[in-house]
BADO-145421 format. One record per residue (C-alpha): residue number from 1; residue in three letters; chain; x negated, y, z. Coordinates in pm, whole numbers, m for minus. Layout:
BEGIN
<node><pos>NUM</pos><code>Ala</code><unit>A</unit><xx>X</xx><yy>Y</yy><zz>Z</zz></node>
...
END
This chain:
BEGIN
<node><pos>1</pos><code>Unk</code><unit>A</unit><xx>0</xx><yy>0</yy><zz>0</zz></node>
<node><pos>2</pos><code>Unk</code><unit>A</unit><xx>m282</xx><yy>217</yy><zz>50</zz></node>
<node><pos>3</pos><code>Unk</code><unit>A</unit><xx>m413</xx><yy>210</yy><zz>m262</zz></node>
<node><pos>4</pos><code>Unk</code><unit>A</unit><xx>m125</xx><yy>246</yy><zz>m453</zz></node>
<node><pos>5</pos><code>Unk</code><unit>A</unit><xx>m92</xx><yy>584</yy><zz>m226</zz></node>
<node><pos>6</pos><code>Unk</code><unit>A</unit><xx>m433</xx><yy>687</yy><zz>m368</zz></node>
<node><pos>7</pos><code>Unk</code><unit>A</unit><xx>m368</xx><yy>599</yy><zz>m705</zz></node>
<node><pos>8</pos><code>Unk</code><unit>A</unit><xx>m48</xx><yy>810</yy><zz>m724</zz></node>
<node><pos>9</pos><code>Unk</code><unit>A</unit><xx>m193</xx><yy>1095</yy><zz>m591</zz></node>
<node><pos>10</pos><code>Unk</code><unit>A</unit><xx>m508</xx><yy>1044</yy><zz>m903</zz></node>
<node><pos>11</pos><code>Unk</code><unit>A</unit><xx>m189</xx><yy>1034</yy><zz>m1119</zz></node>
<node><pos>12</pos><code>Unk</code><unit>A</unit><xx>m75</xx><yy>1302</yy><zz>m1006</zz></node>
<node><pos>13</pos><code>Unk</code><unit>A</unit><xx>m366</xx><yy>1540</yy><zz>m1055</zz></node>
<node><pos>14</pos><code>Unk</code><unit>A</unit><xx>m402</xx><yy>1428</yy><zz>m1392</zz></node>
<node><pos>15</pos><code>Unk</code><unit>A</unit><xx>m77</xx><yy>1523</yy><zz>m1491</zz></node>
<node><pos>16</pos><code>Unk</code><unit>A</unit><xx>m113</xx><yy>1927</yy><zz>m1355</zz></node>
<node><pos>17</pos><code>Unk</code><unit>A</unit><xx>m446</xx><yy>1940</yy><zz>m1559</zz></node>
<node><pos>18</pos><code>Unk</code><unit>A</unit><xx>m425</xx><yy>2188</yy><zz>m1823</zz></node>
<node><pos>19</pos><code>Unk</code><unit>A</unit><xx>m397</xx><yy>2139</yy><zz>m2163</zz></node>
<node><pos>20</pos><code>Unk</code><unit>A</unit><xx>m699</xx><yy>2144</yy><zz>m2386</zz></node>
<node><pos>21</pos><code>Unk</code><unit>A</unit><xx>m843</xx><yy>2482</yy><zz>m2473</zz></node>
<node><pos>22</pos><code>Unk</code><unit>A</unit><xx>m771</xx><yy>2633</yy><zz>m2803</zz></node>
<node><pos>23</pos><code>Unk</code><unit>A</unit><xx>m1047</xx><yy>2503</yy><zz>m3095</zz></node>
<node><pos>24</pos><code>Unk</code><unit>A</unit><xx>m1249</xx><yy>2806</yy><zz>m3203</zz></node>
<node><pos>25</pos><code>Unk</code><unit>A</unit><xx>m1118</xx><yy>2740</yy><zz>m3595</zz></node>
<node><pos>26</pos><code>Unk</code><unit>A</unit><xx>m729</xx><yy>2834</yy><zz>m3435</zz></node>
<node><pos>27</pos><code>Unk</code><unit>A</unit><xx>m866</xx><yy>3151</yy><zz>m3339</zz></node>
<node><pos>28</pos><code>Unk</code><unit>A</unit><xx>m779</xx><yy>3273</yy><zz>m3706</zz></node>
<node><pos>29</pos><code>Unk</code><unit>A</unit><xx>m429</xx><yy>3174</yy><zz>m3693</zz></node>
<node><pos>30</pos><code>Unk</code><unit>A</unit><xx>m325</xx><yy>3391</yy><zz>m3432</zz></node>
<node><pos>31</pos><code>Unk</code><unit>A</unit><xx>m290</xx><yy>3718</yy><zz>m3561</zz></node>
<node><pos>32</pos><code>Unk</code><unit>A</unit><xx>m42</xx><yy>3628</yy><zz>m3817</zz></node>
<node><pos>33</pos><code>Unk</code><unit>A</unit><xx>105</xx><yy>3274</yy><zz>m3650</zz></node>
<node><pos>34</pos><code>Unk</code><unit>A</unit><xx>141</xx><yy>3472</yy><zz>m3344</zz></node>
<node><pos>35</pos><code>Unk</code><unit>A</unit><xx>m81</xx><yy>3324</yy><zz>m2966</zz></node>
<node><pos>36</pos><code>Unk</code><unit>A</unit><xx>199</xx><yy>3065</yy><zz>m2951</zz></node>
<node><pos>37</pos><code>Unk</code><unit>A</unit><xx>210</xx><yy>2929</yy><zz>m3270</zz></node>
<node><pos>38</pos><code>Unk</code><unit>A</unit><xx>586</xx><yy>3097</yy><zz>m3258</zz></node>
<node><pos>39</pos><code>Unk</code><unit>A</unit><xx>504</xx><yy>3448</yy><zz>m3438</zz></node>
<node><pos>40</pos><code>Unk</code><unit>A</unit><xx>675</xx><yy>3774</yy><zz>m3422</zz></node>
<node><pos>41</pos><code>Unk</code><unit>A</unit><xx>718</xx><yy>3807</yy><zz>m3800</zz></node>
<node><pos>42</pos><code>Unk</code><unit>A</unit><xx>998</xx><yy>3616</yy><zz>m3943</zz></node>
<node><pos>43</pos><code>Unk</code><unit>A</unit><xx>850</xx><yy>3562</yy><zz>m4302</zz></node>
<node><pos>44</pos><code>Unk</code><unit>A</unit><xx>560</xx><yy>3329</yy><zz>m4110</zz></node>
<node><pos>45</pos><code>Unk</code><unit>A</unit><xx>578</xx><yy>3006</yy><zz>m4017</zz></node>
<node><pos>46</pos><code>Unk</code><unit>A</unit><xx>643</xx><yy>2874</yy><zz>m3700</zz></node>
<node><pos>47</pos><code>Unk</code><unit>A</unit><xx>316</xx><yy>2602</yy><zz>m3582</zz></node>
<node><pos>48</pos><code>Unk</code><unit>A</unit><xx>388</xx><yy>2519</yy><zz>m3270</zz></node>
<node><pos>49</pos><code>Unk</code><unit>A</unit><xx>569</xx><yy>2150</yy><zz>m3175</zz></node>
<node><pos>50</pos><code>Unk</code><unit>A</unit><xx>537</xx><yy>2086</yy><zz>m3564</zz></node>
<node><pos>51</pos><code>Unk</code><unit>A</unit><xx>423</xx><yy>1749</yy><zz>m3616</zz></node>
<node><pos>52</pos><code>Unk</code><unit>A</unit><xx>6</xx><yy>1760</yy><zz>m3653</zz></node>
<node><pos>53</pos><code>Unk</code><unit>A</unit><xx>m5</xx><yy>1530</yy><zz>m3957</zz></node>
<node><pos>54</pos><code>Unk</code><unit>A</unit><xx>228</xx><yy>1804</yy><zz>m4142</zz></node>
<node><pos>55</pos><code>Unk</code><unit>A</unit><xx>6</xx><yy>2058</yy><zz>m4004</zz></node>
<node><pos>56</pos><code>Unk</code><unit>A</unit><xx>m279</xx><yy>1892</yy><zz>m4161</zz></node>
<node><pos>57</pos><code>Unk</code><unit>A</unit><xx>m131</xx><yy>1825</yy><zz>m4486</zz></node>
<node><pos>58</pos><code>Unk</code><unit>A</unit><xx>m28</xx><yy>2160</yy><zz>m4501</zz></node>
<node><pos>59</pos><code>Unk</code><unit>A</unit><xx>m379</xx><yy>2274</yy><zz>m4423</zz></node>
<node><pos>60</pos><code>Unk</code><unit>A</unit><xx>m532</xx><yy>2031</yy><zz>m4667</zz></node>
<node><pos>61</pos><code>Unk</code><unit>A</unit><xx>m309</xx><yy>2148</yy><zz>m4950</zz></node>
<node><pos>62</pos><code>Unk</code><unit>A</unit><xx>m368</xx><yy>2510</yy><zz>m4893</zz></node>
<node><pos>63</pos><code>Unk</code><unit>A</unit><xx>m765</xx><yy>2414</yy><zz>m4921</zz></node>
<node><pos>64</pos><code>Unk</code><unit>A</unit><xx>m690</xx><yy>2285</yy><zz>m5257</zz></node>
<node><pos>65</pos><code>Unk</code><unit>A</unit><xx>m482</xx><yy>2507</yy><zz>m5404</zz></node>
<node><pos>66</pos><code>Unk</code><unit>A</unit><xx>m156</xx><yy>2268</yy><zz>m5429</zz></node>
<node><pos>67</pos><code>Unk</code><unit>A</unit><xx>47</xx><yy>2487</yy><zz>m5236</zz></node>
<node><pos>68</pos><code>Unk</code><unit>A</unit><xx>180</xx><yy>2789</yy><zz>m5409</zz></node>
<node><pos>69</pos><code>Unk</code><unit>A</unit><xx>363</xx><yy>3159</yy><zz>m5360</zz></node>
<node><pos>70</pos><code>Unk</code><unit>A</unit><xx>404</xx><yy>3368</yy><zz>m5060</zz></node>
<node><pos>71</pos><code>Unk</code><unit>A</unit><xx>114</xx><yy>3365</yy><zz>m4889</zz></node>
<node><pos>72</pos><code>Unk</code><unit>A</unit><xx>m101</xx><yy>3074</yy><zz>m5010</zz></node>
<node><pos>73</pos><code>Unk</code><unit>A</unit><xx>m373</xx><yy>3304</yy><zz>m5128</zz></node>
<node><pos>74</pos><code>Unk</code><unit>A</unit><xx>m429</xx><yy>3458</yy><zz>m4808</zz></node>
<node><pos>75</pos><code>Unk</code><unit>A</unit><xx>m421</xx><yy>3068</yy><zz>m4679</zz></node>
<node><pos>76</pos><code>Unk</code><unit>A</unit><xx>m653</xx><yy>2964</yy><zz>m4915</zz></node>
<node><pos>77</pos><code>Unk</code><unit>A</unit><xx>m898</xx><yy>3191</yy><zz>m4819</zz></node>
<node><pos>78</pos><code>Unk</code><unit>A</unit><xx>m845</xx><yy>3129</yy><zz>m4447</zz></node>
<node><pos>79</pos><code>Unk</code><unit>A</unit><xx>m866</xx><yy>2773</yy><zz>m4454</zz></node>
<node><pos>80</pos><code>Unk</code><unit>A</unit><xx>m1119</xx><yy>2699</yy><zz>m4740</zz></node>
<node><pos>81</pos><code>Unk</code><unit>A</unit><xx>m1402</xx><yy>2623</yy><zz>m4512</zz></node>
<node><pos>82</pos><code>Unk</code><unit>A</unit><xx>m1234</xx><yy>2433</yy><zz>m4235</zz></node>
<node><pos>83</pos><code>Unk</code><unit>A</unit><xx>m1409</xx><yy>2058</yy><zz>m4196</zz></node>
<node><pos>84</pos><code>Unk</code><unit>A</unit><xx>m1181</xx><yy>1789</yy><zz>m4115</zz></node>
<node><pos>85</pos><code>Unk</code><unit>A</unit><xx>m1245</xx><yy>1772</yy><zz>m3748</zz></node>
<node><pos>86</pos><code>Unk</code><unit>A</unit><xx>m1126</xx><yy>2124</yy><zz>m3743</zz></node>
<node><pos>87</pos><code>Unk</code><unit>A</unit><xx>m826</xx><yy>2082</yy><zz>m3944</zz></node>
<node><pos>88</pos><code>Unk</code><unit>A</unit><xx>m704</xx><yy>1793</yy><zz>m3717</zz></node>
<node><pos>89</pos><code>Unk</code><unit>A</unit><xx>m801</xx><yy>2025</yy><zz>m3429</zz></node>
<node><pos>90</pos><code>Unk</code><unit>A</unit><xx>m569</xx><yy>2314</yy><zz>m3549</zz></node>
<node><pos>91</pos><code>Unk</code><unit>A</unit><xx>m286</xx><yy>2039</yy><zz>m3584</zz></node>
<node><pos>92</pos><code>Unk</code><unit>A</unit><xx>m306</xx><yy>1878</yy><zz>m3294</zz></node>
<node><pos>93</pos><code>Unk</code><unit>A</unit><xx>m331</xx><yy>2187</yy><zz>m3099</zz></node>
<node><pos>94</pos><code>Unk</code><unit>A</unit><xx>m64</xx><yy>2404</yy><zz>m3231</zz></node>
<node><pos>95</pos><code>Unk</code><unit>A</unit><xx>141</xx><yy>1998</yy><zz>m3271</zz></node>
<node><pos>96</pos><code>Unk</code><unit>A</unit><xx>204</xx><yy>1982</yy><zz>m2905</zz></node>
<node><pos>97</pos><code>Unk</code><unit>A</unit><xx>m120</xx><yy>1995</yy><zz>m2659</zz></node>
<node><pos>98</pos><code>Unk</code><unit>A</unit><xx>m78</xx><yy>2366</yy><zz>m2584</zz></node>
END
């Protein structure tokens, strides 16, 4: 019984820890996708609690030019140089882990 005690209490602690910090590549979201991932301005999209491997596909088709109109050129440039660790970062993050 006394272990169990302990254990719940580790349990416990884990689940107040805070989520993980924001990757450095997100940082050049935020001014248009808003600190959140829910921005101000209604003609952007909304990031956060969309599902990461949508965020990543949407990422990966900016990169390559397959998505087009609005503001795909000013995505294209934004996200041309992201590596695939920081694309899945970005996802992941603004998916659900803030």
């Amino acid at each position: 019984m006394i272990a169990w005690s302990a254990f719940s209490v580790t349990d416990a602690k884990a689940d107040d820890a805070k989520p993980d910090a924001m990757p450095t590549a997100a940082s050049q979201c935020l001014s248009c996708h808003g600190t959140n991932g829910n921005p101000a301005l209604k003609d952007v999209p909304i990031l956060l609690g969309q599902q990461p491997l949508y965020l990543e596909n949407a990422i990966r088709a900016y990169q390559e030019g397959r998505r087009t109109g609005g503001q795909a050129l000013v995505m294209h440039e934004i996200v041309k140089d992201l590596s695939d660790v920081d694309i899945k970062a970005i996802a992941t993050w603004f998916g659900g882990t803030q």
